[in-house]
C-alpha positions as CSV (number, residue, x, y, z in Angstrom):
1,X,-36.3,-29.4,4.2
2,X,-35.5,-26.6,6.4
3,X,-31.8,-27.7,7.0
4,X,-31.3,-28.3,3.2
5,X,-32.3,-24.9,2.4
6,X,-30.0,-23.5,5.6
7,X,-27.1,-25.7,3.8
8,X,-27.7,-23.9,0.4
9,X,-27.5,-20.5,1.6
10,X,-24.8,-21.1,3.4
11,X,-22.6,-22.5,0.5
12,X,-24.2,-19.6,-1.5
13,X,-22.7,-16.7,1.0
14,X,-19.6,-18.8,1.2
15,X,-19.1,-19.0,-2.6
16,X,-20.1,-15.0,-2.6
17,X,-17.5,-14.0,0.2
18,X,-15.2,-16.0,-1.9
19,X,-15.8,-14.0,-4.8
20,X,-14.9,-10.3,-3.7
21,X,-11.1,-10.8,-4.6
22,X,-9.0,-13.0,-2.5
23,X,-9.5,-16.5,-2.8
24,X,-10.7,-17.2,-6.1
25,X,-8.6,-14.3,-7.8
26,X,-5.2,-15.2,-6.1
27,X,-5.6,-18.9,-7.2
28,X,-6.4,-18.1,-10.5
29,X,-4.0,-15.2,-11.4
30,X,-1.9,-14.6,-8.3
31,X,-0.6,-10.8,-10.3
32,X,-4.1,-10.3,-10.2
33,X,-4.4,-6.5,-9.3
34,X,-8.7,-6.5,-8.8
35,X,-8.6,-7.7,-5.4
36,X,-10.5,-5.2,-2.8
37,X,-8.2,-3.2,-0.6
38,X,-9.6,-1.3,2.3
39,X,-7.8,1.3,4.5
40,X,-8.8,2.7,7.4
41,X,-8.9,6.5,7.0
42,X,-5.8,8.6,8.7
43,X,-7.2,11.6,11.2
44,X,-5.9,13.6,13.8
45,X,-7.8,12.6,16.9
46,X,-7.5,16.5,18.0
47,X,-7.8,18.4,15.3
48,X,-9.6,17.8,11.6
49,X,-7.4,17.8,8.3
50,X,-4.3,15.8,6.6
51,X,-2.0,16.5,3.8
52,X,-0.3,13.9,2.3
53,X,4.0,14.2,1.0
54,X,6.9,12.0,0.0
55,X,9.3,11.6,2.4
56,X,13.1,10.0,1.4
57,X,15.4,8.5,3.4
58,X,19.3,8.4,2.0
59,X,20.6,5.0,1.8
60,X,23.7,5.5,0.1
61,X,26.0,5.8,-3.4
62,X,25.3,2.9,-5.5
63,X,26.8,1.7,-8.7
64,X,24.7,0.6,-11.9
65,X,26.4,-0.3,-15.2
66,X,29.3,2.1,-14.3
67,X,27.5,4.8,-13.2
68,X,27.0,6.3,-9.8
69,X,24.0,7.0,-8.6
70,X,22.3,8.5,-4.9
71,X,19.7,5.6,-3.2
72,X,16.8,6.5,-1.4
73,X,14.0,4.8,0.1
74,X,10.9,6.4,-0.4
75,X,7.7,6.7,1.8
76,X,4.3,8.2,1.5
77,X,3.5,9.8,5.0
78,X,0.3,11.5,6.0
79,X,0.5,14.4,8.7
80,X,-1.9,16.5,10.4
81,X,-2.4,19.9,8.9
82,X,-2.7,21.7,12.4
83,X,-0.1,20.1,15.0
84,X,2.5,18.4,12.0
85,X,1.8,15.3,14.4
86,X,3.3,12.0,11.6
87,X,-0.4,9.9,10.9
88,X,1.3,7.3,8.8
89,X,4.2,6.8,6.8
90,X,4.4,3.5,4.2
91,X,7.5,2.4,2.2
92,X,6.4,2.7,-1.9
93,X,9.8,1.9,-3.0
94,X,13.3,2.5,-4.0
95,X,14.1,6.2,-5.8
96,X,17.3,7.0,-7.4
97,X,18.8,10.6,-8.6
98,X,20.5,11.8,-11.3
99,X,23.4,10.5,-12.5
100,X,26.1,11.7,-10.4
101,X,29.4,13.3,-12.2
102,X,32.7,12.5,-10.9
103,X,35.3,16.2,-10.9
């Protein structure tokens, strides 16, 4: 009796863990976007305070549909307000400009 009711919980907790996102969600609707996400917190180990800014890097002229355009990668980096010391910096995605004219 004892190990039946240890068994049950056990599949219980196991069905619960499965429910907070991963598993079940990816199998079901892999562009699922509910899945949990958790981040540890960015933080100056000498000082207190962060600002957040986005941060390009060029890449290079491209061409789409006859037109030229400027490529960037962009980033989301995180510095420390007192020493400017770079926390974190994460690629988001490509950025383009303006349509560039040609003199």
């Amino acid at each position: 009796m004892k190990n039946t009711i240890k068994k049950i919980t056990a599949i219980a907790m196991a069905f619960t863990l499965l429910g907070t996102g991963t598993a079940i969600s990816k199998s079901v609707n892999p562009q699922s976007s509910s899945t949990l996400v958790a981040n540890a917190a960015d933080y100056c180990p000498s000082h207190n305070g962060t600002y957040t800014y986005d941060s390009y890097d060029y890449v290079g002229i491209v061409e789409r549909n006859g037109k030229h355009y400027i490529e960037y990668n962009r980033f989301k980096a995180t510095k420390c307000a007192v020493c400017g010391k770079l926390l974190k910096r994460v690629y988001v995605g490509k950025a383009y400009s303006q349509e560039l004219v040609r003199w």
